[in-house]
C-alpha positions in Angstrom: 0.0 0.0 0.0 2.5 2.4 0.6 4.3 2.1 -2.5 0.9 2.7 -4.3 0.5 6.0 -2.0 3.9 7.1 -3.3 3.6 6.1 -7.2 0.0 8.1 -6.9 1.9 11.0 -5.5 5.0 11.1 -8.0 1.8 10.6 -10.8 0.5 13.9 -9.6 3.4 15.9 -9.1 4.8 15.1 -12.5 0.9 16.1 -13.8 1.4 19.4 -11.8 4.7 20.0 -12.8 3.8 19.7 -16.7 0.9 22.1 -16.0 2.8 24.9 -14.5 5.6 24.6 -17.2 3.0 24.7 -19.6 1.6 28.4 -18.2 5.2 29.7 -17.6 6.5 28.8 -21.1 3.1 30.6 -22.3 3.3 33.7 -20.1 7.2 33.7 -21.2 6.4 33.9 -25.1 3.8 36.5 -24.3 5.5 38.8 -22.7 7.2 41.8 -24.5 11.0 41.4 -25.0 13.0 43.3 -21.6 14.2 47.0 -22.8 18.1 47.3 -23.8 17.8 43.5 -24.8 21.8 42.5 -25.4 23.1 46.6 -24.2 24.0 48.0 -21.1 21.6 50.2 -19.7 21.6 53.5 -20.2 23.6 55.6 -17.5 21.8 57.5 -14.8 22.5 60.5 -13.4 21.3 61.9 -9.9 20.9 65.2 -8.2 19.0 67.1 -5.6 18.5 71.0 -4.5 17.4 69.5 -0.9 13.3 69.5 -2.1 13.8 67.3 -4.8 16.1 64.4 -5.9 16.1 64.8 -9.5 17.2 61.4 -11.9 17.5 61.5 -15.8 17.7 58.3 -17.3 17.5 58.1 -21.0 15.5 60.5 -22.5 13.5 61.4 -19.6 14.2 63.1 -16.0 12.2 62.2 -12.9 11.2 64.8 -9.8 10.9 62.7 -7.1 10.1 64.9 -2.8 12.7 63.8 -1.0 11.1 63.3 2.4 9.2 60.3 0.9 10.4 59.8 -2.7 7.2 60.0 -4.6 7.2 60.9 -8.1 5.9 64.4 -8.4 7.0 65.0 -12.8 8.1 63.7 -15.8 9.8 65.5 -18.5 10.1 64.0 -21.7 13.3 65.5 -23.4 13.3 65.9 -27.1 16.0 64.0 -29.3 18.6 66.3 -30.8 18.7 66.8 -34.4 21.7 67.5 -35.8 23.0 70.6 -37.4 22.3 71.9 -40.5 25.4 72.0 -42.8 25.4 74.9 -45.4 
């Protein structure tokens, strides 16, 4: 009997196992590819006038209070163009 209770078991944990690889290799292949894929991150940079810790990463820069570090704005920066040769 107890080798029956232990086949039974290994049964269903093999049938649970299969399931949740299943769902993981599913929600894996749905899910959108990770930003900077294969690069480095772009580089951060940090700074604060004592009211505000200010971060710009990438083309953006963040206000966050610094008592509590909520984000209070978002700046989008616009991409450079380059100069016009004449």
């Amino acid at each position: 009997m107890k080798i029956r209770h232990v086949l039974i078991l290994v049964v269903l944990f093999l049938a649970i196992a299969g399931v949740v690889r299943g769902v993981a290799q599913q929600t894996a292949s749905s899910l959108p590819p990770p930003p900077h894929m294969g690069f480095p991150p772009p580089p951060a940079s940090v700074c604060t006038d004592g009211k505000y810790l200010y971060v710009m990463m990438g083309p953006r820069i963040l206000q966050y209070s610094t008592p509590d570090l909520t984000l209070q704005n978002t700046v989008e920066l616009p991409k450079p163009t380059p100069p016009v040769q004449q």
